[in-house]
C-alpha positions as CSV (number, residue, x, y, z in Angstrom):
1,X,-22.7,-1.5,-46.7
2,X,-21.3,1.1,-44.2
3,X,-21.3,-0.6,-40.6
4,X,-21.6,1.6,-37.6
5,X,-19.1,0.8,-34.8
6,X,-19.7,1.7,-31.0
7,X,-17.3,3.6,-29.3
8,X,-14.6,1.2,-27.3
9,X,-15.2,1.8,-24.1
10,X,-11.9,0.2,-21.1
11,X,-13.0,-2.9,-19.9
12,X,-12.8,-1.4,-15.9
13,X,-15.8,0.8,-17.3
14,X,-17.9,-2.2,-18.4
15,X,-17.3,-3.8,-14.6
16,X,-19.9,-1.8,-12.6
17,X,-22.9,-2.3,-14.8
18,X,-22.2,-5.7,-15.8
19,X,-21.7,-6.5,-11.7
20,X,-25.4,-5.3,-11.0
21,X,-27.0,-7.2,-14.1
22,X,-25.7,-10.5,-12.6
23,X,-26.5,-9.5,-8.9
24,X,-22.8,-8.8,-7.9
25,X,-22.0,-5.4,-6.8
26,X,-21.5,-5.8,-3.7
27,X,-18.7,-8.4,-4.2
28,X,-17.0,-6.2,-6.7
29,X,-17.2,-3.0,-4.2
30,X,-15.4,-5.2,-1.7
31,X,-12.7,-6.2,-4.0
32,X,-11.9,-3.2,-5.0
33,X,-11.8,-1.9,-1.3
34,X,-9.5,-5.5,-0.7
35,X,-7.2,-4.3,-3.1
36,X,-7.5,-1.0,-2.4
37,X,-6.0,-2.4,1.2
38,X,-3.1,-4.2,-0.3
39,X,-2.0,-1.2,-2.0
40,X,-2.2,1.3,1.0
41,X,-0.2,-1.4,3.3
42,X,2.3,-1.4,0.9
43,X,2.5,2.6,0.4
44,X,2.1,3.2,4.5
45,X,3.4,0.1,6.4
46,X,5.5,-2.1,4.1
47,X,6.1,-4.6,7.0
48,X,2.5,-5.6,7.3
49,X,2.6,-6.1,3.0
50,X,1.0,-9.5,2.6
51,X,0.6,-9.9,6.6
52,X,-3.0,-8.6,7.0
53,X,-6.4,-8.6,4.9
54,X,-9.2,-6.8,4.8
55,X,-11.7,-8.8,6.0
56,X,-14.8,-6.6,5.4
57,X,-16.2,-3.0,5.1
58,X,-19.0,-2.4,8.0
59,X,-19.4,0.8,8.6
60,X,-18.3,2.6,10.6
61,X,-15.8,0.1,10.9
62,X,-13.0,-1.2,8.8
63,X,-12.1,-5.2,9.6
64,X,-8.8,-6.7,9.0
65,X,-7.0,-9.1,9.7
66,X,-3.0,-9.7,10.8
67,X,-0.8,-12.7,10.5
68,X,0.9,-12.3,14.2
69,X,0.4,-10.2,17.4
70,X,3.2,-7.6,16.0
71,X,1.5,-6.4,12.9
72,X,-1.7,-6.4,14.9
73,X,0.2,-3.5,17.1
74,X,1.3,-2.1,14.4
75,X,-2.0,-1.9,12.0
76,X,-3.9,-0.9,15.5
77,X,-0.9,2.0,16.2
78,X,-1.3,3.3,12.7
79,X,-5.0,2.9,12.4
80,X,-5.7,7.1,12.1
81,X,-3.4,7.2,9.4
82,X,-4.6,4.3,7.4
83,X,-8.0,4.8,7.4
84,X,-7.3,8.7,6.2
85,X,-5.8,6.8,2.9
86,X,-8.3,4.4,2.9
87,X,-10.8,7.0,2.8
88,X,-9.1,8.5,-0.3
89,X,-8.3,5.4,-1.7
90,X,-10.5,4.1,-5.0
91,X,-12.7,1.8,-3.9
92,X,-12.6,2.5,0.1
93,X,-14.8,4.7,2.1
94,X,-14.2,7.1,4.9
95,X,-14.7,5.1,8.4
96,X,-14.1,5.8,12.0
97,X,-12.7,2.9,13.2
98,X,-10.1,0.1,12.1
99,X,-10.2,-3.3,14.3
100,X,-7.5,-5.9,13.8
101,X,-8.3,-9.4,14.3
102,X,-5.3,-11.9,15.0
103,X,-5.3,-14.5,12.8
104,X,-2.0,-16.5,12.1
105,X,-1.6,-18.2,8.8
106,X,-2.6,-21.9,9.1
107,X,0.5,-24.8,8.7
108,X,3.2,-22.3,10.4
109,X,4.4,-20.1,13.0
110,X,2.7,-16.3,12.8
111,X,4.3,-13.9,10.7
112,X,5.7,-16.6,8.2
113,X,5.3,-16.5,4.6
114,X,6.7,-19.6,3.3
115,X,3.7,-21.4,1.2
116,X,4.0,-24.5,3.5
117,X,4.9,-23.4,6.7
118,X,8.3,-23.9,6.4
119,X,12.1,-22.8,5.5
């Protein structure tokens, strides 16, 4: 008996459809846009890797978050050229507007990345 195979298909294909059976494409759209974030901070401003998140995609607006009033500035003076790669990033969207909300990291100072708050 001759048994028919389907075609493999990647797993990162399977995501989308599976997503919207169970009710959950919008939390995968913002994931990917989160990570999407993560990668473009890293590419663009290295010092902010790890110091802000995205928070949410509203458009027009882009939310994120920073760690300490520095990275705010820096997220806020940059804010043209990171939504231009967000816009061509996989999984983000073309926005007009970034705003930065200060947020320190809870059990330490702002700006430190020690998983208890300390040295």
């Amino acid at each position: 008996m001759t048994e028919r195979r389907r075609p493999m298909r990647r797993l990162g294909d399977l995501l989308p459809d599976l997503a919207g059976s169970l009710g959950l494409t919008e939390e995968l759209q913002l994931s990917r846009a989160m990570a999407s974030w993560e990668r473009l901070l890293g590419e663009h401003v290295p010092a902010a890797s790890g110091s802000s998140t995205l928070l949410a995609v509203r458009p027009p607006t882009l939310i994120v978050s920073a760690d300490s009033p520095i990275v705010a500035q820096e997220l806020t003076l940059r804010s043209d050229q990171l939504l231009s790669a967000f816009a061509s990033a996989p999984g983000g969207s073309r926005l007009l507007e970034l705003r930065v909300s200060l947020r320190p990291r809870a059990g330490g100072p702002p700006g430190d990345r020690s998983p208890r708050g300390g040295v």
